[in-house]
TIKOL-521359 format. One record per residue (C-alpha): x, y, z. Coordinates in steps of 0.5 Angstrom, whole numbers, plus 2048, in hexadecimal, padded with zeros to 3 digits. Example, Ala and Ser with C-alpha at 12.3 -4.5 7.8 and 13.67 -1.06 7.14 Angstrom:
<rs>
8197F7810 81B7FE80E 
</rs>
This chain:
<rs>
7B79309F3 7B392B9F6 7B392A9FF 7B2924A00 7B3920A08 7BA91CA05 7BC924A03 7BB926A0B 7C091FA0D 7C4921A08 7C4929A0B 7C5926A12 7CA921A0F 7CF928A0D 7CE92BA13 7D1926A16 7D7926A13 7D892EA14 7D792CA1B 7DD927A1A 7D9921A1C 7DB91CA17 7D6918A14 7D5912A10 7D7913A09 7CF912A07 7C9915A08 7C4912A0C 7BF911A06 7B8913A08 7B390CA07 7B090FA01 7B89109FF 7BC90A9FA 7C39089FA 7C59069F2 7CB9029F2 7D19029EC 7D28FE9E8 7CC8F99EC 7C68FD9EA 7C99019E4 7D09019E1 7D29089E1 7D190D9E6 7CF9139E2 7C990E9E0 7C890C9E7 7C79149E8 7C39159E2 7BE9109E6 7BF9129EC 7BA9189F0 7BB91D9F5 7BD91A9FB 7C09139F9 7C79119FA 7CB90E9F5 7CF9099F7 7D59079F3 7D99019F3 7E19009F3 7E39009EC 7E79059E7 7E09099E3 7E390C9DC 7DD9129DE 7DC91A9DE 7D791B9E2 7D19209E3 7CE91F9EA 7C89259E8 7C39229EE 7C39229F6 7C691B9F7 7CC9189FB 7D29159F6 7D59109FB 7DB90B9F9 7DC9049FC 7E39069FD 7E790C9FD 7ED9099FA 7EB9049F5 7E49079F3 7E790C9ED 7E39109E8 7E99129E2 7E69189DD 7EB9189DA 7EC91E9D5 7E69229D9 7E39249DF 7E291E9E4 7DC9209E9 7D99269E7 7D29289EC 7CC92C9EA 7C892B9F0 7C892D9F7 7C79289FC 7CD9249F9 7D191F9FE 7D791B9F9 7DB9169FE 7E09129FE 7E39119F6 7E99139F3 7E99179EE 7EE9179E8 7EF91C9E1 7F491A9DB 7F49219D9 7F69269DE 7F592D9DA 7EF92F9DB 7EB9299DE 7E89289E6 7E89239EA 7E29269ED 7DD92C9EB 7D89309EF 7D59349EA 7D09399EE 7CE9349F3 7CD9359FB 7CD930A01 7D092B9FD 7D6926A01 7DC9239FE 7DF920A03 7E591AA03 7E79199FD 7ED9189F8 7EE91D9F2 7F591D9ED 7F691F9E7 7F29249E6 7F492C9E5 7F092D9EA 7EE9289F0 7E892D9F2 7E49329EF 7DE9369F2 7DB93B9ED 7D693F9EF 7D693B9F5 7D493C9FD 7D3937A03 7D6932A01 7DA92DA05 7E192AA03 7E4926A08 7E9921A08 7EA91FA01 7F291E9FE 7F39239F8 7FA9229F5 7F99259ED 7FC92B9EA 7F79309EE 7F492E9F5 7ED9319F6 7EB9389F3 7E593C9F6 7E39419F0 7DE9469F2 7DC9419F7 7D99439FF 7D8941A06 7DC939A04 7E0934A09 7E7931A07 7E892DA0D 7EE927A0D 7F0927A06 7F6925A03 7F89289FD 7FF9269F9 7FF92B9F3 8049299ED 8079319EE 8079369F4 80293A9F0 7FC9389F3 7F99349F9 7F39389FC 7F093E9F8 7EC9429F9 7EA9479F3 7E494D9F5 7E29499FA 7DE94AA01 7DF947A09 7E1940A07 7E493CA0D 7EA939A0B 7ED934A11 7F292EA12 7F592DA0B 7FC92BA09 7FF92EA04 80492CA00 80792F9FC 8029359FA 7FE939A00 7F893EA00 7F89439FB 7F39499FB 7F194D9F6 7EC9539F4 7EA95A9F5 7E795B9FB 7E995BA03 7E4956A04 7E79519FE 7ED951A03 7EB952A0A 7E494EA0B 7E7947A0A 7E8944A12 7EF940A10 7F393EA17 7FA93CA18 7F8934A18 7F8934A10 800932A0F 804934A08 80A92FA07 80A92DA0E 80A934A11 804938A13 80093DA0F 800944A12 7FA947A11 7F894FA14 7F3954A13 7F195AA15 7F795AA1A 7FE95FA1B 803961A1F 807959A20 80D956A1E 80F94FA1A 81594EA1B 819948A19 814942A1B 81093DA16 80C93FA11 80893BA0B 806941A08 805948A0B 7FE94CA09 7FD953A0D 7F6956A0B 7F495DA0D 7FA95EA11 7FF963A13 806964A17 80895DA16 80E95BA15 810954A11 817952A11 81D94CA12 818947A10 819941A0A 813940A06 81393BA00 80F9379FB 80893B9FD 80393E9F8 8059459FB 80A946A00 80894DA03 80194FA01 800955A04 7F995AA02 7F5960A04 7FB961A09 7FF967A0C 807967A0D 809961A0C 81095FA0D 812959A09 819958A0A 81F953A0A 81B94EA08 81D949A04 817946A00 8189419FA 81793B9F7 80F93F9F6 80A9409F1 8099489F3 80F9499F8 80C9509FB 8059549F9 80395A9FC 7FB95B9F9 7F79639FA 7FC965A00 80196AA01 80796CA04 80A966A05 812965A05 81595EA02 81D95EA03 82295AA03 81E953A01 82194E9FD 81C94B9F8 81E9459F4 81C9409EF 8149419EF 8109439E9 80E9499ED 81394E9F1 80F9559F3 8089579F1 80595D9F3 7FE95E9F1 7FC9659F3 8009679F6 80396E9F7 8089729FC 80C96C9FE 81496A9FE 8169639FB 81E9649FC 8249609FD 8219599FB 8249549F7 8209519F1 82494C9ED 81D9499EB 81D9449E5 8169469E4 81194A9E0 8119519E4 8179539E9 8149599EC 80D95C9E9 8099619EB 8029619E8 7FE9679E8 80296A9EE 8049719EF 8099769F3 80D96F9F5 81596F9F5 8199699F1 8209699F4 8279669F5 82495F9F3 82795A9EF 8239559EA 8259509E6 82294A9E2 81B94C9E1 81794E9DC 8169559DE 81B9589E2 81795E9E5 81195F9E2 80C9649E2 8059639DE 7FE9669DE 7FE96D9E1 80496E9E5 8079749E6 80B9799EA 80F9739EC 8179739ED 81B96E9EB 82296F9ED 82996C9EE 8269659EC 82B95F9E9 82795B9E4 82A9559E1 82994F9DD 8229529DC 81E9519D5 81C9589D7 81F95C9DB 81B9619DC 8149619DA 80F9679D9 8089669D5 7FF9679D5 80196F9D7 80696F9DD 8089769DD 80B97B9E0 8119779E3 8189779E4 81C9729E2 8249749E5 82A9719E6 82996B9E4 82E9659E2 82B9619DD 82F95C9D9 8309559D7 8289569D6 8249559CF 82095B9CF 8249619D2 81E9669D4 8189659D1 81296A9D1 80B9699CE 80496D9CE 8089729D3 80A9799D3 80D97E9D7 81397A9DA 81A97B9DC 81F9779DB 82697A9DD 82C9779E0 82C9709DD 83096C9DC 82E9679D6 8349629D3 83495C9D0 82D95A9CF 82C9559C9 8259599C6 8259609C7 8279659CC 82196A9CC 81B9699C8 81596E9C8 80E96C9C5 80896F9C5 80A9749C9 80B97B9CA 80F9819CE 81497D9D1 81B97F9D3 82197B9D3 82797F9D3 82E97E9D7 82E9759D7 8339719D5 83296D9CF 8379689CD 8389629C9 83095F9C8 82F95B9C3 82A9629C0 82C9689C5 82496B9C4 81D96C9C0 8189709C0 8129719BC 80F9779BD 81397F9BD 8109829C3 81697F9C8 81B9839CA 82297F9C9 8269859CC 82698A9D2 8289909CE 82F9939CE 8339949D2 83198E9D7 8319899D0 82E9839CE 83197B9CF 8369779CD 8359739C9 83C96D9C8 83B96D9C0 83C9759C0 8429779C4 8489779BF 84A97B9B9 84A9759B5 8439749B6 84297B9B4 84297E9BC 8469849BE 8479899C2 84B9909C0 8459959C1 8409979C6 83A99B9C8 8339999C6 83599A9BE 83B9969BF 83E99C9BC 84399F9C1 84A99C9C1 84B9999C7 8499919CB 8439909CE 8429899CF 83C9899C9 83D9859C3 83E98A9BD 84098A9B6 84898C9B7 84D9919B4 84D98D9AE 84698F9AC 8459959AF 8419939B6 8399939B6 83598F9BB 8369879B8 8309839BB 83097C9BD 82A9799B8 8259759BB 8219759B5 81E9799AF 81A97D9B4 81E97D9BB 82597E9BD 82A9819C3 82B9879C1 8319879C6 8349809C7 8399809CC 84197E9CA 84297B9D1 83F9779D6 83A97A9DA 83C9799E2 83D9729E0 84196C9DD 8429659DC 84295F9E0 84995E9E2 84B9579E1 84D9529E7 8549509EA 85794A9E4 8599459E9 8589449F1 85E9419F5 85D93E9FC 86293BA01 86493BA09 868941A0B 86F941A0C 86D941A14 86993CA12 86293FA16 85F942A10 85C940A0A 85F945A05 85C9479FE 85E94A9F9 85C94D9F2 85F9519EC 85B9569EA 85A9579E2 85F95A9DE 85B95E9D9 8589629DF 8589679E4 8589659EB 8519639EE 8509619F5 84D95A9F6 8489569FA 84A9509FD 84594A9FF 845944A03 84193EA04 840938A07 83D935A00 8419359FA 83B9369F6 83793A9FA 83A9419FB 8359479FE 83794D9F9 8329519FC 836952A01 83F951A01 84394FA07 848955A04 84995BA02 85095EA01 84E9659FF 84B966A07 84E95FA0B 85595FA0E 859959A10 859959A19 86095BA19 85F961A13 85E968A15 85E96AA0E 859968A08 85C965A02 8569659FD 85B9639F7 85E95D9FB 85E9559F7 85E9519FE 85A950A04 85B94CA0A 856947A0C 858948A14 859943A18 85693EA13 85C939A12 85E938A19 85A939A20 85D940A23 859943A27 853942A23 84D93DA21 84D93CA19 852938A18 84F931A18 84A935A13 849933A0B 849939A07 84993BA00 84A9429FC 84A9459F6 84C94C9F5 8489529F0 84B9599EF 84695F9EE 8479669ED 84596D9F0 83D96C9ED 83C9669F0 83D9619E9 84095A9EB 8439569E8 84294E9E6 84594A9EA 84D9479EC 84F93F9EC 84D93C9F3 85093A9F7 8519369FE 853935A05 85292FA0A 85592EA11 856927A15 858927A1B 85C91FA1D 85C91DA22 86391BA25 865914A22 861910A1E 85D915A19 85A913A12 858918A0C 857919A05 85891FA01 851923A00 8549299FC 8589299F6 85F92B9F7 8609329F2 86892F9F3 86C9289F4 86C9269FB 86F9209FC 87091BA02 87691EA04 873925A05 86D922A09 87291FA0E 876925A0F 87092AA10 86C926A14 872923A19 87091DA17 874916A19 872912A14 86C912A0F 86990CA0A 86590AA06 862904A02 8669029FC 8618FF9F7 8658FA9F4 8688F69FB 8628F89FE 8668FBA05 867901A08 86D904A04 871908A0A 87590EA09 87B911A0D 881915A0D 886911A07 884915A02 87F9119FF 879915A01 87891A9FB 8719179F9 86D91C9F7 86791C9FA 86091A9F7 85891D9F9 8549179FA 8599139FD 85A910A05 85F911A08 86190EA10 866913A14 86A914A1A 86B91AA1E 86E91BA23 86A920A27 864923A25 863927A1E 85F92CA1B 86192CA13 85C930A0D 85C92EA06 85B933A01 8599329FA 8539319F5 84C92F9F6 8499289F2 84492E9EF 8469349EC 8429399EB 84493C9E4 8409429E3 8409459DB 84594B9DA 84294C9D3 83C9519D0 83594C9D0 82E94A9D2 82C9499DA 82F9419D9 82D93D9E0 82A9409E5 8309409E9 82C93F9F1 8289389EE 8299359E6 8309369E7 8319319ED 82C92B9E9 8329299E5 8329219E5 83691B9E2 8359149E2 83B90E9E0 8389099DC 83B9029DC 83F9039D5 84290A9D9 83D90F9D5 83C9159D9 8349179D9 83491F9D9 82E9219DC 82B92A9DE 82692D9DF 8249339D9 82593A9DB 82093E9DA 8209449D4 82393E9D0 81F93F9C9 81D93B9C3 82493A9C0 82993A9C6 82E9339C6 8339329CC 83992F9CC 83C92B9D1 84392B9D4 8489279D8 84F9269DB 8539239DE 8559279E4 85092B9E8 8539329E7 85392F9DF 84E9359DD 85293A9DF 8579389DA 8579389D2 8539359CD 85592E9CA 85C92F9CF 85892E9D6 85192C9D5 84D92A9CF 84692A9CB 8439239CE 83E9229C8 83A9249C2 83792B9C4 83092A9C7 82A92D9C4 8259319C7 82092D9CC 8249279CD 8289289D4 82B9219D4 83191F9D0 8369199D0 83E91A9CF 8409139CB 84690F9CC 8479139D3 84A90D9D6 8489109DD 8469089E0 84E9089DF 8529089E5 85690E9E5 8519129E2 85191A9E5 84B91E9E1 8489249E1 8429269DE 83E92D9DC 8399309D8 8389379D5 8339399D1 83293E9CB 82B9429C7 8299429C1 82E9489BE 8349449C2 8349489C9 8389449CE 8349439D5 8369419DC 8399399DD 8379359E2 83C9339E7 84092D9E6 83F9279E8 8449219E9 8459199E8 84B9159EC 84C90E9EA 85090A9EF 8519029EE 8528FE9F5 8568F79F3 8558F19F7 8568F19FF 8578F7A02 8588FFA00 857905A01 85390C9FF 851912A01 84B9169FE 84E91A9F8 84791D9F7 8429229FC 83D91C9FA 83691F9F8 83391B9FC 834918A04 838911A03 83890CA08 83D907A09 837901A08 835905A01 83C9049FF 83D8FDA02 8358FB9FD 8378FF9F8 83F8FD9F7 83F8F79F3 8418F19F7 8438F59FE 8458F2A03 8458F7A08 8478FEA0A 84A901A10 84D909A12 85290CA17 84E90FA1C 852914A20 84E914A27 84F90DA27 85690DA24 854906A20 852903A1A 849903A1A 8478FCA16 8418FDA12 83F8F7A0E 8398F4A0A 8378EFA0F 8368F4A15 82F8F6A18 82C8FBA14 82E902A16 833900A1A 839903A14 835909A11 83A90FA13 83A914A0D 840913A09 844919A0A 84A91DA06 84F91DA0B 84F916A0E 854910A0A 850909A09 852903A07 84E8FEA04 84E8F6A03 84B8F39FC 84B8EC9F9 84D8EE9F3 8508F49F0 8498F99F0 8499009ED 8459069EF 84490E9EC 8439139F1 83E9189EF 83E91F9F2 8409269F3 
</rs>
């Protein structure tokens, strides 16, 4: 390679970057250097390298370059300008470097093709500079193969992947600012050494680490000025014994650590939200962790405890690379992605008491792990439950609840496991499947109601514990007319007496009558009853609210089913219609008790809500509050979930107060009612057709029954504290019924939307759930009323359009007429697999259309608006608005916005509880679109 004197400039000029002194753009060229100008000396910049030499400068002007180019000689490759001298490669790499002492500067760099091209490639170089520039629309913005001492400074990467040092040592990435399309990568570092990487913003993504030895984690020098979504990246090495509590975190990476413990902290769209590797007692714990690629990843350490981490929506949940003698417990998984919770190559660990859902995997364990202990998980809606394959032996798996999966237990290439004590239903694949694999017990689980109950291919596995502890049971063998007895006992089955084992019966003599898997296994003694387990009870069918007759609580009441036996329940309250935390109720009527009971009542059907109606001598009752009711039983089985329903409290001011209906009344309430409950002197509201306040007193024509969405002007004679109760605009409708995972309940459920077009068709719109397969279709409902979906079929709610067929998630309902003033429609999607199974609905959504005549009216907002809505927005986008005012309480006066006042003088967020009166030219009508 030669060493010519424009090299040793080019030297001095890197050293300066490191040393952070910015320089010009261009080298200063020595005076036997030349500088080749684009398009003026050649007309393509690969020809201009071509005939350049060692320690000459190309210089390009601005313009767009259709070129891949190959910069192999120690050159400076410089751009007029940074943001107009663009260089497209189209289907393939853009700048790829096969020389040291390369400079590229100023360009921006452009792919059309983003799998698998670069915008910039260092292939097996040293000291080369890239320094400001623009890359998009590649998989990867820059990559460094086999590349060290090379300097990346301030350049703009927005493409798939940021920039990948792959077995790359001792490089600078300083200033950049990386945008990928996905959290996956930012910065990685894949096997490599000593890399500095400083002051770069990141988002979405981070800085992943990879590789097997301590030196591919702890040798890079990363501060905390790198920021990840606007929050700092944490990045400790060889350090113990501190806490992390509830600060700010981009993303947390702990390298050759111990005694640290990580809790309460928020980390969300990041390459791997906790990154943790060759490291001791680590305590991850009541994290929540979201939105990532990898959510947590523990690499070659052990004894480490994860609990109680809630960890969601990311392709990823918990990785555990090598790790061994260490508790993952408690942590709630519903993932949407391809692995809940995985072990590779790990041992002595124990998978506990964690609840994993629509993922792909739920716990998995792959590649030599053994003696682990996977007990008391609740794994749902999962493509395989549980997963054992590539020689995972030697592991149990107990007490696990397994069902509404694809794959019950599926076990590959694994010997001499336990699976005992599960409870495996509803799976629409298999219940347990056994390939190639050897000397593995299963004995006393519960296998009910899956599409195929087990398999095995093998005749080596053992499908029973002996006699007298028994086999499983098994749902399609438990009654005579399935050819299942039990009038005999002992291990023959010959003895006269019941033993709880399945046999041939009186009628035929007794004997042993196993339950044939196939030709070659078989449960030599299935089990006649349930063993230590029973089926989801079922949820209270309706959910009533109201006001105490003291008028200080809010009551709740429910009836329980009536085709079972009793079953405690688990209230939950939120602020959110729609965004109830189930990990966590608010009640339990099995343990909590009232404040004035001395007694538990576990089998009750009503709870108070204290003091939540009226001030007392508490705080909540101006609070808004939504609940829903589920019932479990002695194992721990819940239920799906009760209708929802609401409470809202104001406060009105003595004399002249404004409202309007923000809940849905479960019975008639008329203006007579308002006005005797509410010691109201007088209430009005706004008559469209007069276009006056239509006023009601004491003659007996104030039996008006009250409407949501309406505004109302009262009077009362001293200060009144008054709670609505009733329906929500979004219900929450869970599936009752046996099926396939549907909507992810926590994210996909809530991204149901619907548009009005001019001719009053409703566009459906929703985001696919994951594990819906080629084949599935949808089939989209509505009603009328919000609590419609709760009733029956073609009586109080109807199918909305032609069902929709797998990979289209929008849908029109034709002749809905929602542009119509009057019109009151709910919406909701369920989804259905390939062989028919029922999946999880979206929540509702609601559309409200009112018609504002000329002159004056009045509206209150009928909907949770979806969106912030200010009174200029309406005035902008009401056709032919004059104006708009609202009753403000502190002011106890009528607010005046209008279209020609000052900007931002009138942007008060429209609110649910406040009445408004609108002034038009001519009759307008507008659809209220929300929750």
């Amino acid at each position: 390679m030669l060493k010519r004197s424009s090299i040793i400039v080019s030297m001095l000029f890197i050293i300066s970057i490191t040393m952070l002194i910015i320089p010009d753009n261009n080298l200063i060229p020595t005076s036997s250097a030349a500088t080749i100008y684009v398009p003026t000396d050649y007309p393509t910049i690969q020809d201009a390298i071509n005939a350049s030499k060692d320690g000459d400068t190309v210089y390009v002007y601005s313009g767009t370059y259709y070129e891949n180019i190959i910069v192999n000689k120690t050159i400076n490759l410089t751009g007029e300008n940074q943001d107009t001298t663009i260089i497209d490669g189209l289907f393939d790499d853009v700048i790829t470097i096969t020389e040291d002492w390369v400079n590229i500067t100023g360009f921006t760099l452009i792919g059309s093709d983003p799998i698998p091209k670069e915008g910039i490639k260092l292939n097996n170089v040293q000291n080369c500079s890239i320094m400001n520039n623009n890359i998009s629309l590649n998989r990867w913005g820059i990559h460094l193969d086999d590349s060290s001492n090379n300097i990346i400074v301030s350049n703009n990467v927005s493409t798939l992947c940021g920039i990948y040092l792959d077995y790359s040592d001792n490089n600078n990435i300083t200033d950049n600012k990386v945008t990928t399309w996905d959290s996956r990568w930012g910065i990685y570092v894949y096997y490599s050494f000593n890399n500095t990487i400083i002051s770069n913003n990141i988002a979405p993504g981070g800085i992943r680490l990879g590789g097997d030895q301590l030196s591919h984690f702890n040798s890079h020098d990363i501060p905390t000025n790198n920021i990840i979504n606007g929050k700092p990246l944490y990045y400790y090495k060889d350090c113990s014994g501190f806490n992390i509590d509830g600060i700010p975190v981009g993303q947390l990476i702990l390298v050759n650590c111990s005694d640290i413990n990580a809790k309460n902290l928020h980390i969300n769209d990041t390459t791997i939200g906790i990154n943790v590797a060759f490291s001791t007692n680590i305590n991850i714990t009541n994290n929540n962790v979201s939105d990532n690629y990898d959510t947590i990843m523990f690499w070659y350490s052990s004894g480490n405890n994860i609990t109680g981490n809630k960890v969601s929506d990311s392709v990823s949940g918990i990785k555990l690379i090598s790790i061994s003698n260490s508790n993952i417990t408690n942590n709630d998984v519903p993932l949407g992605g391809t692995e809940g919770i995985s072990l590779h190559s790990s041992s002595n660990n124990n998978i506990k008491d964690n609840n994993v859902s629509y993922s792909n995997k739920g716990v998995e364990l792959r590649g030599s792990c053994n003696n682990n202990n996977v007990r008391g998980n609740n794994l749902s809606y999962n493509f395989y439950s549980i997963s054992l394959s590539w020689s995972s032996n030697n592991n149990t798996i107990t007490s696990n609840k397994a069902y509404w999966n694809g794959w019950g237990i599926f076990i590959r290439d694994s010997n001499n496991n336990i699976i005992k004590n599960n409870t495996i239903i509803l799976n629409y694949l298999r219940g347990i499947t056994l390939e190639s694999s050897s000397n593995n017990r299963i004995y006393h689980n519960n296998i009910i109601n899956n599409t195929d109950q087990a398999f095995d291919d093998m005749n080596d596995n053992f499908w029973d514990d002996s006699y007298p502890s028994g086999g499983n049971y098994w749902s399609d063998f438990d009654e005579p007319s399935e050819g299942a007895y039990d009038d005999y006992l002992g291990r023959e089955q010959n003895l006269v007496g019941r033993d709880g084992i399945v046999d041939n019966g009186s009628v035929a003599g007794g004997g042993k009558n196993p339950y044939v898997i196939d030709a070659d296994s078989q449960d030599n003694y299935p089990l006649l009853e349930l063993f230590e387990a029973s089926i989801p009870p079922l949820p209270p069918p309706i959910l009533y609210i109201n006001v105490s007759p003291d008028k200080k609580n809010v009551t709740l009441n429910w009836d329980p089913p009536s085709d079972q036996d009793f079953d405690p329940y688990l209230i939950y309250r939120s602020k959110d219609p729609t965004n109830f935390d189930f990990s966590s109720p608010w009640i339990n009527t099995l343990t909590d008790m009232e404040p004035d009971e001395t007694t538990l009542n576990p089998e009750r059907t009503m709870w108070n809500d204290t003091n939540a109606a009226f001030p007392g001598n508490a705080t909540n009752y101006n609070e808004e509050y939504y609940y829903v009711i589920r019932a479990f039983n002695d194992r721990n089985q819940v239920s799906a979930t009760s209708r929802t329903v609401g409470k809202w409290t104001k406060t009105f001011l003595k004399d002249v107060s404004t409202f309007s209906l923000p809940l849905e009344p479960l019975q008639p309430i008329t203006v007579d009612y308002l006005l005797n409950d509410m010691n109201a002197t007088y209430i009005k509201w706004m008559n469209s057709t007069t276009h006056t306040w239509m006023k009601h007193g004491d003659g007996g024509n104030n039996d008006r029954q009250i409407i949501v969405g309406e505004g109302y002007e009262v009077k009362f004679s001293s200060q009144t504290n008054y709670t609505f109760t009733g329906l929500p605009g979004a219900m929450i409708s869970f599936n009752n019924d046996t099926g396939f995972l549907g909507f992810n309940t926590s994210s996909e459920s809530k991204n149901l939307t619907v548009s009005v077009e001019p001719d009053g068709n409703v566009s459906i719109i929703w985001k696919e759930p994951i594990g819906m397969g080629v084949g599935g279709w949808y089939e989209v409902y509505y009603s009328n009323r919000r609590d419609g979906f709760f009733g029956t079929f073609d009586e109080d709610y109807f199918l909305a359009c032609p069902i929709v067929n797998y990979g289209n998630n929008t849908a029109t309902h034709i002749d809905a007429q929602a542009a119509n003033p009057g019109a009151r429609l709910y919406y909701l999607v369920v989804p259905f697999n390939v062989t028919g199974d029922r999946g999880t609905s979206t929540y509702s959504i609601g559309i409200w259309t009112e018609e504002y005549s000329r002159g004056y009216d009045s509206f209150g907002i009928p909907l949770k608006l979806k969106e912030n809505y200010t009174a200029d927005w309406y005035c902008d986008n009401i056709p032919d608005t004059v104006g708009i005012n609202y009753f403000n309480n502190s002011k106890q006066r009528w607010c005046w916005h209008s279209t020609v006042m000052p900007e931002g003088a009138f942007d008060t967020v429209l609110k649910m509880s406040v009445g408004y009166q609108i002034s038009t030219s001519s009759a307008t009508k507008f659809t209220f679109i929300g929750k």
